[in-house]
C-alpha positions as CSV (number, residue, x, y, z in Angstrom):
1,X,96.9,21.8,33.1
2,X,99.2,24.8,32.0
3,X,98.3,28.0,33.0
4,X,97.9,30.7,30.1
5,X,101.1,32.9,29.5
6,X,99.8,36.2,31.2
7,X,98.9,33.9,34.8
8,X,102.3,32.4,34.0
9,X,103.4,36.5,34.0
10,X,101.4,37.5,36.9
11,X,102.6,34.6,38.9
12,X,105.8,35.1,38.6
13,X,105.7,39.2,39.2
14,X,107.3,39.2,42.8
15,X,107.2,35.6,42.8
16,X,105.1,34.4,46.0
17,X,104.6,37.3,47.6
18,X,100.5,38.3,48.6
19,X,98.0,39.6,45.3
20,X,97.5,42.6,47.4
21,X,101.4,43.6,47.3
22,X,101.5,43.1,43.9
23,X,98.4,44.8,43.0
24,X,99.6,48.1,45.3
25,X,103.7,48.0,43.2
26,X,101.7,47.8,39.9
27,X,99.8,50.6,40.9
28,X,102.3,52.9,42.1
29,X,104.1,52.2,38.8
30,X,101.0,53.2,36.5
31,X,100.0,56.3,38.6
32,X,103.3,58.1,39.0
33,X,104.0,59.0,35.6
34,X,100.4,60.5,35.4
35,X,101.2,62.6,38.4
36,X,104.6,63.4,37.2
37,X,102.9,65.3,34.3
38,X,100.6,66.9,36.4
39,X,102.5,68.0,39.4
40,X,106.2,66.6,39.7
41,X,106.5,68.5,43.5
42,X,104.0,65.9,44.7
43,X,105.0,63.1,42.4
44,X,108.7,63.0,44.0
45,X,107.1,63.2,47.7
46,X,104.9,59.8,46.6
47,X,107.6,57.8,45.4
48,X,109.2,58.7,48.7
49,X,106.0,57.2,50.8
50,X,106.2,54.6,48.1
51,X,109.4,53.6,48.8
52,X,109.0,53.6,52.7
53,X,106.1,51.5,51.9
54,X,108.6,48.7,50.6
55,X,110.4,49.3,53.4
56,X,108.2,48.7,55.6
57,X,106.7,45.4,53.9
58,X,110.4,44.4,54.1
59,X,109.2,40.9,55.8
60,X,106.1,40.0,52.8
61,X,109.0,40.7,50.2
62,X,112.7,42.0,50.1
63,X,112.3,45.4,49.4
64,X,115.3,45.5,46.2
65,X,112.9,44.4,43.9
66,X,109.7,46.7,44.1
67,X,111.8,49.5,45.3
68,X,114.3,49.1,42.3
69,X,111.5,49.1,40.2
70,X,110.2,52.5,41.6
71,X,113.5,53.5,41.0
72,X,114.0,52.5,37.5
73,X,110.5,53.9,36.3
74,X,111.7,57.7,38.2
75,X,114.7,57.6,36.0
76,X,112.8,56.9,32.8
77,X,110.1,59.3,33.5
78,X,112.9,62.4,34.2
79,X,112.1,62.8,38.3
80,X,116.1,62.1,37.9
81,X,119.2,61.5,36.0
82,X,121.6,58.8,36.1
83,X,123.8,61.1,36.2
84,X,122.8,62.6,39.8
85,X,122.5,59.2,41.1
86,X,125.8,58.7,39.8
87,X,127.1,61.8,41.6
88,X,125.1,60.4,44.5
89,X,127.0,56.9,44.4
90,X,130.4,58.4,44.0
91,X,129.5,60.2,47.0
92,X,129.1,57.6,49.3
93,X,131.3,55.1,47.9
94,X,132.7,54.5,51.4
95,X,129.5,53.9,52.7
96,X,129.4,51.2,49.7
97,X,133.1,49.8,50.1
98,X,132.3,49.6,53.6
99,X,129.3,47.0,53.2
100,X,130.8,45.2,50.6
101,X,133.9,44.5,52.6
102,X,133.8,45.2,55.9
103,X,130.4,43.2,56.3
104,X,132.5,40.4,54.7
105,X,135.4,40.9,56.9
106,X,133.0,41.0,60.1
107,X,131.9,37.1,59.1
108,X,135.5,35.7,58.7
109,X,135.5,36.6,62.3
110,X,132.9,35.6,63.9
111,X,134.3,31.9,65.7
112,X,135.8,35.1,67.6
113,X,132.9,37.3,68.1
114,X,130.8,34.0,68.9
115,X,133.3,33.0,71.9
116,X,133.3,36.3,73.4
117,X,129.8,37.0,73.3
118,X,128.6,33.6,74.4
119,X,130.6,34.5,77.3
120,X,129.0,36.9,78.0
121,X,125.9,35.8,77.6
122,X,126.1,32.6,80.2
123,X,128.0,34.8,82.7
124,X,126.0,38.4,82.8
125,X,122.9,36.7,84.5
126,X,120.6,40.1,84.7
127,X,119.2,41.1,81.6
128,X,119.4,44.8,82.5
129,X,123.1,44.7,83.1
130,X,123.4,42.5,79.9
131,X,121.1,45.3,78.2
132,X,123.2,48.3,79.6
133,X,126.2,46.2,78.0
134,X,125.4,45.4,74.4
135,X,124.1,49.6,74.6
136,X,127.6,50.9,76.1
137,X,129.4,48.9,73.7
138,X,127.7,49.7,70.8
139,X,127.9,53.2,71.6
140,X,131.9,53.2,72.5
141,X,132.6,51.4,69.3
142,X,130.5,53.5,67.2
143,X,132.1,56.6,68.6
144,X,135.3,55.5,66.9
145,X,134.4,52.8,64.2
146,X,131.3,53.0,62.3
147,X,127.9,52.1,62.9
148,X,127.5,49.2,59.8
149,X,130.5,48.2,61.0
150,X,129.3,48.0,65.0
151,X,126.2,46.1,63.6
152,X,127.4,43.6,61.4
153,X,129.4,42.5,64.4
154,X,126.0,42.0,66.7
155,X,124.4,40.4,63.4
156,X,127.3,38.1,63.4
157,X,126.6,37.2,66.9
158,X,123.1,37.1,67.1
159,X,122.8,34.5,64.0
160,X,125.1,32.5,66.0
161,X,123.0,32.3,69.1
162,X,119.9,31.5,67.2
163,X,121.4,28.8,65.3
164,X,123.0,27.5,68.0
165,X,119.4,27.2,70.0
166,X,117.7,26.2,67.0
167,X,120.0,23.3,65.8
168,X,119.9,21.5,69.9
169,X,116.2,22.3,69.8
170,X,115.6,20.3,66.4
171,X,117.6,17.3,67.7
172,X,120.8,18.0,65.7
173,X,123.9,17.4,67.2
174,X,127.7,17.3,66.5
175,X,128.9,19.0,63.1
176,X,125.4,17.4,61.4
177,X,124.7,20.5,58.6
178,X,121.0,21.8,60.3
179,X,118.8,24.7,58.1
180,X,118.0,27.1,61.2
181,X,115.5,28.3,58.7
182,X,113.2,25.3,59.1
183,X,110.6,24.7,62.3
184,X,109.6,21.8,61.6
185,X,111.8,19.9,63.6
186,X,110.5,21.8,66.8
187,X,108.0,20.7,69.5
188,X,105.8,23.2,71.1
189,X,107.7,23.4,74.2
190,X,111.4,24.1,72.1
191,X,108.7,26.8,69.3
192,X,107.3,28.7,73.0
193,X,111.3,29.2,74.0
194,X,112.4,29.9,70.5
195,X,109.6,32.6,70.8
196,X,110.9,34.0,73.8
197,X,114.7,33.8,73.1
198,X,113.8,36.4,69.9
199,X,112.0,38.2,72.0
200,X,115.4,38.2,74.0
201,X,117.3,38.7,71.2
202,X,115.4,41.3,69.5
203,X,115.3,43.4,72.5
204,X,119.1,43.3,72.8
205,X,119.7,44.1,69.0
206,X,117.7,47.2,69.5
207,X,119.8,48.1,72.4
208,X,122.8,47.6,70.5
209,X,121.8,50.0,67.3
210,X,120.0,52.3,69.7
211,X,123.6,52.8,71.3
212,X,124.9,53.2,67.2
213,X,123.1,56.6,68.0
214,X,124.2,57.1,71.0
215,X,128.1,57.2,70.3
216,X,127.7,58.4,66.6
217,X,126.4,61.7,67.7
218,X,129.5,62.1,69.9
219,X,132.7,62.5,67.5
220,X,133.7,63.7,63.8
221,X,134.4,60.0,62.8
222,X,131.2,58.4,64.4
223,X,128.8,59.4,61.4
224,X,129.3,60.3,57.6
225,X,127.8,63.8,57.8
226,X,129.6,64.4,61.1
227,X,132.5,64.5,58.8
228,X,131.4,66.8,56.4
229,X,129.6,68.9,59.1
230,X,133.2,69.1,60.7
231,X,134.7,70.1,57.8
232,X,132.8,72.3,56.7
233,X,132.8,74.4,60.1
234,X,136.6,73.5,60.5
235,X,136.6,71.7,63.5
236,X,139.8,68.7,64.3
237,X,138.7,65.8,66.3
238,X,138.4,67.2,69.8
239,X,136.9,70.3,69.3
240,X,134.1,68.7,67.5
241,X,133.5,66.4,70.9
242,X,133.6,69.4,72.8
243,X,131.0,71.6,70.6
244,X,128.6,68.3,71.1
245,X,129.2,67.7,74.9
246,X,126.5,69.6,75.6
247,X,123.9,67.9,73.8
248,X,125.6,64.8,73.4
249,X,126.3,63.9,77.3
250,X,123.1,64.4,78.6
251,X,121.3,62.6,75.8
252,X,123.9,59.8,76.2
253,X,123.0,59.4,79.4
254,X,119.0,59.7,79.0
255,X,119.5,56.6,76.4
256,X,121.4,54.7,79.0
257,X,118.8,55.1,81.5
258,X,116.0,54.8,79.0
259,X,117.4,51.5,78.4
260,X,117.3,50.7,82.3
261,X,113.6,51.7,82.5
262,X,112.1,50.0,79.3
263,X,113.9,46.7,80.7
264,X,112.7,46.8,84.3
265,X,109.0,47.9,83.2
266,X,108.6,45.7,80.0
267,X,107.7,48.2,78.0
268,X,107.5,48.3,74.0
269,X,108.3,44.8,73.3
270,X,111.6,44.9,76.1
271,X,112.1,43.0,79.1
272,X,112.2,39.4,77.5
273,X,114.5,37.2,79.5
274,X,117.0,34.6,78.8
275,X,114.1,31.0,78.8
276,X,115.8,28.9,81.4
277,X,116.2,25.7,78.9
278,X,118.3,27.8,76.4
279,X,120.6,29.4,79.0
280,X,121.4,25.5,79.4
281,X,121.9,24.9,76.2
282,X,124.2,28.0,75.8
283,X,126.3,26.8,78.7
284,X,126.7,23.2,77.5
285,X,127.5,24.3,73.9
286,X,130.4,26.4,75.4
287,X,131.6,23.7,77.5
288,X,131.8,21.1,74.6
289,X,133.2,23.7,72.4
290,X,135.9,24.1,75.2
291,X,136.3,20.7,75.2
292,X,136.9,20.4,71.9
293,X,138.9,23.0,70.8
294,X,142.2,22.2,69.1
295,X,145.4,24.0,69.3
296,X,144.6,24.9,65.8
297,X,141.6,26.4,67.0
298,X,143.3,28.1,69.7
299,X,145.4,30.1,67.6
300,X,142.7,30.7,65.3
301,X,141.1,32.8,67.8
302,X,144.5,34.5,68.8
303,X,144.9,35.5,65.4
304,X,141.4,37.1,64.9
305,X,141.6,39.0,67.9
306,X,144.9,40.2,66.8
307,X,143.1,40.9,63.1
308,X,140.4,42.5,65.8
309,X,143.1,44.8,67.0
310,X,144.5,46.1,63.6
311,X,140.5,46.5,62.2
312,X,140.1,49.0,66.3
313,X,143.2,50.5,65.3
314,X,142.9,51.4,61.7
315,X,139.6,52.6,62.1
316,X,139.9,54.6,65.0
317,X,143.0,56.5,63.3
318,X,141.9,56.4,59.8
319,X,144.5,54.7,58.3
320,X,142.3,54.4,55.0
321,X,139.0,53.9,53.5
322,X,136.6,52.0,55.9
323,X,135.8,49.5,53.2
324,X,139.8,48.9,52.6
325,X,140.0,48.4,56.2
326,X,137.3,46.0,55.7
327,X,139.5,44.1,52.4
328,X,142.6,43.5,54.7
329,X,140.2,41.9,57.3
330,X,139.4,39.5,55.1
331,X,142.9,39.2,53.6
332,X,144.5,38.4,56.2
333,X,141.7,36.2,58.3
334,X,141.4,34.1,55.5
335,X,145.2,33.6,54.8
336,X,145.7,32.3,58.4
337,X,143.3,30.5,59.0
338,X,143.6,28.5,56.1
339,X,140.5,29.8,54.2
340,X,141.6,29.4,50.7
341,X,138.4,27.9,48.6
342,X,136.6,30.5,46.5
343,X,133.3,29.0,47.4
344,X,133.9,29.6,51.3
345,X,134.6,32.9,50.7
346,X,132.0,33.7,48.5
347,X,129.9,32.8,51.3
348,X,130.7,36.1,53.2
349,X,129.3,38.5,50.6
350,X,126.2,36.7,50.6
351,X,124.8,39.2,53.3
352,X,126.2,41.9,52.3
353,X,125.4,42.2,48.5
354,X,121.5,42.2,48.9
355,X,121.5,45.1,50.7
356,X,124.5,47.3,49.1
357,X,122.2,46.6,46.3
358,X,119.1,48.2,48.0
359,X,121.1,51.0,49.1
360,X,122.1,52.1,45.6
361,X,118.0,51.8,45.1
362,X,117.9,54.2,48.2
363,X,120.6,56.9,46.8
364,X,118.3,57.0,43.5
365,X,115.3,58.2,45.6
366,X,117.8,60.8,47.4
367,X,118.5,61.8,43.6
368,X,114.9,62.4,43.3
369,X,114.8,64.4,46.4
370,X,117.4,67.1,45.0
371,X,116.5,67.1,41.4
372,X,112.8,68.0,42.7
373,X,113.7,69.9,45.6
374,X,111.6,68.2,48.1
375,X,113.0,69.8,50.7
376,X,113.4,73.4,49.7
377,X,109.9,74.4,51.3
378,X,111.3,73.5,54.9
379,X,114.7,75.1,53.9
380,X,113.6,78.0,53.2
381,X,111.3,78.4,56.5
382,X,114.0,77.7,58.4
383,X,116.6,80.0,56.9
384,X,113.6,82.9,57.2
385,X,112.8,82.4,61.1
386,X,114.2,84.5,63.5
387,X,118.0,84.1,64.8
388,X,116.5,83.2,67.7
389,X,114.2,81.1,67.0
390,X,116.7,79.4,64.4
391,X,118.5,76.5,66.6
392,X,115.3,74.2,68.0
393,X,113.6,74.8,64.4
394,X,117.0,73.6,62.4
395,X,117.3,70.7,65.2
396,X,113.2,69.6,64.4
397,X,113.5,70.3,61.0
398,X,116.7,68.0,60.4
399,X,115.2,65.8,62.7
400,X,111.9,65.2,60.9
401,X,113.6,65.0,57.2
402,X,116.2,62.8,58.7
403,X,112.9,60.4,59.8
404,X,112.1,60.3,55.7
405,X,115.2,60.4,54.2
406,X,119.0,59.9,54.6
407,X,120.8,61.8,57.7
408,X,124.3,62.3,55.8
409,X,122.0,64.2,52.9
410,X,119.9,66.0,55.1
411,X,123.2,67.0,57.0
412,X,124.8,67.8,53.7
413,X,121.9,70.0,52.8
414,X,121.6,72.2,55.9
415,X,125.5,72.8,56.6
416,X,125.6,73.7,52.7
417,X,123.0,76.1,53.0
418,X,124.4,77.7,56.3
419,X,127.9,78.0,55.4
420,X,126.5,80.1,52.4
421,X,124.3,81.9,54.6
422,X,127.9,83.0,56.8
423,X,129.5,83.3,53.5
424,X,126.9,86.2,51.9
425,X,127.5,87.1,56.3
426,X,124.2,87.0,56.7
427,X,124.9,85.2,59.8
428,X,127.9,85.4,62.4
429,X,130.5,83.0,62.9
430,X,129.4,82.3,66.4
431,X,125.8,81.5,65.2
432,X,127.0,79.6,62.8
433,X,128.9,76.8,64.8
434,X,126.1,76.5,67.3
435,X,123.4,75.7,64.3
436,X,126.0,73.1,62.9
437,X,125.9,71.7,66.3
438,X,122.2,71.6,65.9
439,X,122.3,69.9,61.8
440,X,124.7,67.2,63.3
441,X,122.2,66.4,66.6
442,X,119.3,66.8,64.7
443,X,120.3,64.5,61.7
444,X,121.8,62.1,64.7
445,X,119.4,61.8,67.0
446,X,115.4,61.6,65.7
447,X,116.2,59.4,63.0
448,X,116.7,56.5,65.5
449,X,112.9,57.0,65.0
450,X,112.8,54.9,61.8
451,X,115.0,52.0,59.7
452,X,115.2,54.2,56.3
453,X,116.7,57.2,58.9
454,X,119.7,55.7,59.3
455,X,122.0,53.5,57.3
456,X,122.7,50.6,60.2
457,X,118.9,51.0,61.0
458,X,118.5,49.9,57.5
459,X,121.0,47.1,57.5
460,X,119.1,45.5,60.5
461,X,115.5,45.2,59.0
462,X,117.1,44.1,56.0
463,X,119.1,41.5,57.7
464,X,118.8,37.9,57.1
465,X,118.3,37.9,60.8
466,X,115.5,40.2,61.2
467,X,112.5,37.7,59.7
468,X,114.1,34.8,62.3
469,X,113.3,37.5,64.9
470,X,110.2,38.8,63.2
471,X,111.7,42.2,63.6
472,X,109.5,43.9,61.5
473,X,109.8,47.6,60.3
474,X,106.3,48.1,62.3
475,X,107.9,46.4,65.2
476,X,111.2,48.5,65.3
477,X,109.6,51.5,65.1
478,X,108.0,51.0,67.8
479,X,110.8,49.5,70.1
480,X,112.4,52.6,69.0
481,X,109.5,54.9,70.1
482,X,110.8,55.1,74.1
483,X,113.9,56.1,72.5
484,X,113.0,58.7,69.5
485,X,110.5,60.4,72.2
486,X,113.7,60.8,75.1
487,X,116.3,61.7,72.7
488,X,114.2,63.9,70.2
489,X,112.8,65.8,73.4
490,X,116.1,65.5,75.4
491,X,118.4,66.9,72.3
492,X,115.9,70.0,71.8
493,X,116.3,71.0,75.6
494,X,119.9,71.0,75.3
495,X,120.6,72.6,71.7
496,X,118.1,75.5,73.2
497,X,118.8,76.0,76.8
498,X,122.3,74.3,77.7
499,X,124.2,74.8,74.0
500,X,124.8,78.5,73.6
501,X,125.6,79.3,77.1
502,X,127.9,76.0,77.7
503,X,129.5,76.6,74.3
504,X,130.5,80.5,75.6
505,X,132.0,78.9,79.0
506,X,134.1,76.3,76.8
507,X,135.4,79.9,74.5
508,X,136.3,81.5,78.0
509,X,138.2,78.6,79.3
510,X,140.4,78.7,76.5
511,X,139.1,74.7,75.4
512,X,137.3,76.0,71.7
513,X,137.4,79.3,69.6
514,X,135.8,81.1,66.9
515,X,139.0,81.2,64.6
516,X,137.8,81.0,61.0
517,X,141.3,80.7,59.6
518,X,141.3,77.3,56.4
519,X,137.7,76.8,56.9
520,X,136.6,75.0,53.5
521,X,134.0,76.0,51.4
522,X,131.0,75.1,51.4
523,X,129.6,71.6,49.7
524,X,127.2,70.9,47.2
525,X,124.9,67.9,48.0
């Protein structure tokens, strides 16, 4: 029997995701123009909790589609332009590039990334020290690469592990094709360790992003708005390490040790070991793929850690564009190692796409944010405190908007409105640097405490891996509580008590100074 054309319509709205979904998208839609005529203040602040809602339903449906349609319908109802969310795109068209290549570049190497790290995995028996590792590692690269970059990579590797486990577990062996996707083939002993190896896994990815933070914080190249916070206060590469040192060494090593203690005691989802029957399976999978491995092979893996050098290299020293970076990765790994069908490289976008998509949906919100000044309430109370009281409030209040929003606008916005503030000199040059050092920390560090905070926050939920591991946006938040409360808390004890008298003792040794001379003017967001 044929269902009538409006079921047909209702069925198909968001395909099979729950009624309940649908029901709450098709009610945001209908109330927000109504509250856009009556107060358009409050109407922009409920599409933001309306998009986070998406975001955080992220596992009942991918959150592109009712997110882009919050999107669309702001546009159409004036909470926006197209053209300020085309001024927003053309503003972070690295961050764009960057997914659409790099992302793609990261999976052309990952026979590489898979060797290494299952190496690492069968040899580093303690779960704290393997822990400790994925954290350190993430946190050195991200000092000098990016932090989408740093996470595709541990993506990469962790879809390799799973599949791996998964494809033994089912019964499939040799170069049989095997849907990692699919349970089915599982017994209940192989579903209890598949349980616990996410649990394992899941515990280490958060490690690894956590330790995006950690690093990012630390140098003008390791996040977006450090750049333009850098710039904007005149500060070359070492200088601006040495204006964070003293918030960003202490809280570095608070993280480290937070991720010690949450691993010993088992708290918020950590402590999950390595199941005993999938260590095995891990060790015998690398001794057959020792086996096995061809000259060919061999020197496929030379030439992608070469490619890995050049990709360290040009990113550290900024040879160009992250994303262009990202283009020659795949340039090159593809020419030698004889990827040359369009199909198989097609492939490598598939990841990437979904969510460069999503974030374009996400810059349209941030578009909705200026054009109704959502923010200006808390700007404004900031800039009107006391001088000082001015440091811990900028640090909480870039902190908490970081939490909502994105960190590279809320870092725009404060160092935009500062450098005018020192501009019209209603500040000094000396207060000025040390409330950039709080903007950069507080846009850095809080916003660990949620996905939509950060961009490679937001690439994980959004992950093809993150409904294998169930990692919810529920379940990161909380993983990323121990975190958020010892690096919030930690950061505001340093920007108030260690910051303006360590950054006078750097000016007396001769390592930083006040000079002013080709400071830029300041940005508009």
């Amino acid at each position: 029997m044929q269902v009538s054309y409006g079921r047909a319509l209702a069925q198909n709205f968001l395909g099979k995701t729950a009624n309940w979904y649908k029901s709450a998208i098709l009610t945001f839609l209908i109330i927000n123009p109504l509250i856009f005529y009556l107060d358009p203040f409050f109407a922009g602040w409920l599409l933001v909790a309306e998009f986070i809602f998406t975001l955080a339903m992220a596992l009942k449906c991918y959150p592109l589609q009712p997110g882009g349609l919050l999107a669309i319908e702001a546009v159409l109802i004036g909470m926006t332009s197209p053209e300020q969310v085309k001024h927003e795109l053309i503003g972070n068209i690295e961050v764009l590039l960057l997914l659409v290549f790099m992302v793609a570049g990261i999976y052309f190497m990952k026979q590489l990334l898979l060797y290494v790290f299952t190496k690492l995995l069968i040899h580093i028996k303690s779960k704290s020290a393997l822990s400790l590792a994925f954290c350190l590692t993430a946190a050195f690269l991200s000092a000098f690469l990016d932090a989408l970059t740093v996470i595709a990579v541990v993506i990469s590797v962790a879809v390799g592990f799973y599949a791996i486990y998964h494809k033994v577990a089912s019964g499939q062996k040799g170069a049989q094709s095997h849907d990692y996707l699919d349970d089915n083939g599982l017994n209940d002993g192989a579903r209890q360790d598949l349980n616990d190896f996410r649990a394992f896994l899941r515990s280490l990815l958060m490690h690894a992003a956590i330790g995006t933070a950690l690093g990012g914080v630390c140098t003008l190249v390791g996040e977006p708005q450090n750049l333009i916070i850098g710039e904007q206060a005149g500060w070359h590469f070492g200088e601006f390490a040495l204006r964070m040192a003293p918030v960003s060494i202490p809280v570095f090593f608070c993280g480290l040790l937070t991720c010690l203690l949450v691993e010993k005691l088992g708290w918020f989802g950590y402590g999950a070991t390595l199941p005993e029957r999938v260590r095995h399976i891990m060790e015998e999978y690398d001794r057959q793929e020792d086996a096995r491995r061809t000259r060919q092979d061999k020197v496929n893996l030379m030439v992608q850690g070469l490619i890995a050098v050049w990709l360290i290299a040009g990113l550290a020293m900024h040879l160009a564009a992250v994303g262009l970076i990202g283009l020659s990765v795949i340039v090159l790994a593809t020419a030698m190692t004889g990827v040359t069908d369009e199909h198989a490289i097609g492939k490598a976008f598939q990841e990437a796409l979904p969510f460069t998509s999503l974030l374009v949906v996400f810059f349209t919100v941030v578009a909705v944010i200026i054009d109704q000044h959502l923010f200006r309430p808390v700007i404004d109370w900031v800039l009107a405190a006391k001088p000082e009281d001015q440091l811990a409030l900028f640090y909480i209040a870039n902190g908490l908007l970081s939490m909502i929003s994105d960190n590279v606008f809320v870092g725009t916005v404060y160092i935009s409105e500062v450098k005018a503030a020192l501009a019209e000199q209603a500040i000094s040059r000396e207060h000025f640097e040390l409330l950039a050092v709080a903007i950069n920390t507080g846009t850095n560090l809080p916003s660990v405490a949620t996905p939509n905070g950060q961009a490679a926050f937001l690439f994980l939920l959004t992950s093809a891996l993150a409904p294998l591991l169930r990692l919810s946006y529920g379940r990161m938040v909380w993983m990323a509580l121990p975190y958020t409360l010892v690096l919030s808390v930690t950061g505001l004890i340093c920007v108030e008590l260690l910051l303006p008298g360590m950054t006078q003792q750097f000016i007396e040794w001769g390592w930083i100074s006040n000079a002013v001379e080709n400071v830029p003017a300041a940005v508009t967001p």
